[in-house]
N, C-alpha and C positions, 0 to 999 in steps of 0.2 A: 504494500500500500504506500501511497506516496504519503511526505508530511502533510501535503492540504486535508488528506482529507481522513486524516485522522486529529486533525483540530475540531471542538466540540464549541458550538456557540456558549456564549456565557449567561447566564441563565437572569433574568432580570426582572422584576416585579412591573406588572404594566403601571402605570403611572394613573394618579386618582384625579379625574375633571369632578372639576368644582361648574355646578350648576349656574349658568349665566343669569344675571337677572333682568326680566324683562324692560325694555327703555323707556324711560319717560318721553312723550309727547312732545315734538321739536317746538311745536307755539300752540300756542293756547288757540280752538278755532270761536271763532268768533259767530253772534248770530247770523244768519243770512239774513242779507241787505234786502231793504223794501224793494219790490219788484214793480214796475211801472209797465200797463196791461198792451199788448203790441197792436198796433193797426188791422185792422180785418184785410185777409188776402185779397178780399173782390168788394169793391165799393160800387154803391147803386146810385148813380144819380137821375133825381127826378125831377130836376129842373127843366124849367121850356128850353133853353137849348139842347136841350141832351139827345134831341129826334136829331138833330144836324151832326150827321158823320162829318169828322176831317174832310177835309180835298186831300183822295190821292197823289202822290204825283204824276203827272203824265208825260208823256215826252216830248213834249210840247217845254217842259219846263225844264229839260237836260240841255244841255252845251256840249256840242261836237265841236273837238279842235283837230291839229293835226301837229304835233309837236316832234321835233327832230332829236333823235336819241346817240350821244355825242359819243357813247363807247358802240355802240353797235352800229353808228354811221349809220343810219335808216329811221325812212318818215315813220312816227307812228298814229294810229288814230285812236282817239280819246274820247270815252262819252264821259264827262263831267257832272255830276250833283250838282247846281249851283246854292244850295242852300248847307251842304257841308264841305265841299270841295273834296270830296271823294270822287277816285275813277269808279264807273261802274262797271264799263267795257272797255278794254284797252287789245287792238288787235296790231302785230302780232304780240302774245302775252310774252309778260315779263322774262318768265323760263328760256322763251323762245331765243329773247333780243340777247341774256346770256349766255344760250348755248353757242350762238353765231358769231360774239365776241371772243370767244373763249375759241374756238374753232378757227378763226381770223386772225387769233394772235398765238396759237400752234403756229399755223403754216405759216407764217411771218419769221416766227424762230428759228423753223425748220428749214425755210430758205435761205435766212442768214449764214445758220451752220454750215449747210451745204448737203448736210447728211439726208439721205432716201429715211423717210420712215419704217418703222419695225414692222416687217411683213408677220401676218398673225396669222399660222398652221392650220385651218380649220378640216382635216381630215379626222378623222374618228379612230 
């Protein structure tokens, strides 16, 4: 037998836990606050104007412009809100005028370099 392993652990009393005691309360809670009663989700009114719906808006009331977009170099067409000056329609869209820039300023690089683009394998 080797010496390890005729070395004997030494024999030791488990050790005695003293019972934790439970912790007092970080703060004191206090009563709950008076509650102030909330608005009804759906209000009726029955007033004489209440028969007269809003004016839609119609299109009669939108602004068509044509505005030039200075990274993607091309016209764009605008329908305008004029009551918040939000676009509603913008043709070509946004994604668009970025892909074309972004696309516009590859081959720009790429002719600087000199270099043929990376031909991409598509057999199976």
């Amino acid at each position: 037998m080797s010496e390890i392993g005729s070395v004997q652990p030494a024999e030791r009393p488990a050790p005695v836990v003293a019972p934790v005691p439970a912790a007092p309360p970080a703060r004191a809670v206090a009563a709950e606050p008076e509650r102030t009663p909330l608005e009804p989700a759906v209000k009726l009114d029955l007033s004489a104007d209440a028969d007269t719906p809003s004016p839609a808006p119609t299109e009669a009331d939108y602004r068509a412009q044509y505005v030039r977009d200075a990274e993607a170099r091309q016209m764009v067409y605008q329908v305008v809100d004029p009551a918040s000056g939000d676009i509603v329609v913008q043709l070509p869209s946004v994604t668009v005028l970025k892909a074309r820039a972004y696309a516009e300023r590859e081959a720009a690089q790429t002719a600087r370099s000199g270099t043929q683009p990376a031909q991409v394998d598509r057999t199976a």
